[in-house]
N, C-alpha and C positions, 0 to 999 in steps of 0.2 A: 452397518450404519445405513439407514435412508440416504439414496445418492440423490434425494431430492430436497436433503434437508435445508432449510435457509434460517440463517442468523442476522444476527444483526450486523454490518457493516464498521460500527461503531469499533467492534473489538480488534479492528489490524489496524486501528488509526495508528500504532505505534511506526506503520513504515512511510506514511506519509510528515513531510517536513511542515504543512499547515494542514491542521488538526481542523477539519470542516464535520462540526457534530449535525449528522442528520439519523432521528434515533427510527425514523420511516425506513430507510435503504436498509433492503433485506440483501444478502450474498449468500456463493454457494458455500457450503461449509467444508466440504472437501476440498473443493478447488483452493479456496482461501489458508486450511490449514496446510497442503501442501507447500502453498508456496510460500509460505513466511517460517514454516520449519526448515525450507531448504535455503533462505534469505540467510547473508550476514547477521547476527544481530545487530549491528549498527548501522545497517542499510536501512536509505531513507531514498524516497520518494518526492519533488524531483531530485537530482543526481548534484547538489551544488559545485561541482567543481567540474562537472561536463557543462555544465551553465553556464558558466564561466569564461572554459574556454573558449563556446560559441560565441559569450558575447565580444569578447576580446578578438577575436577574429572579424566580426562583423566590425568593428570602429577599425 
């Protein structure tokens, strides 16, 4: 595979929690497959329950 290849950014939207479509943003395509094959499947982007407890500490 071209380690220069770049895709579309579009396609990992699944690990982010707000789904921001920009069909411009290119990514690496290695780097990106790497890291969402070794990702939980139900791992999302930010973390809502480490959020949480930040906020809840901060009040």
């Amino acid at each position: 595979m071209d380690a220069d290849l770049k895709v579309r950014g579009i396609l990992y939207n699944r690990i982010f929690a707000v789904n921001k479509i920009d069909t411009e943003l290119l990514v690496d395509y290695e780097v990106w497959n790497k890291l969402t094959t070794e990702l939980p499947a139900d791992y999302q982007l930010p973390d809502m329950a480490a959020l949480a407890n930040i906020i809840s500490v901060k009040e």
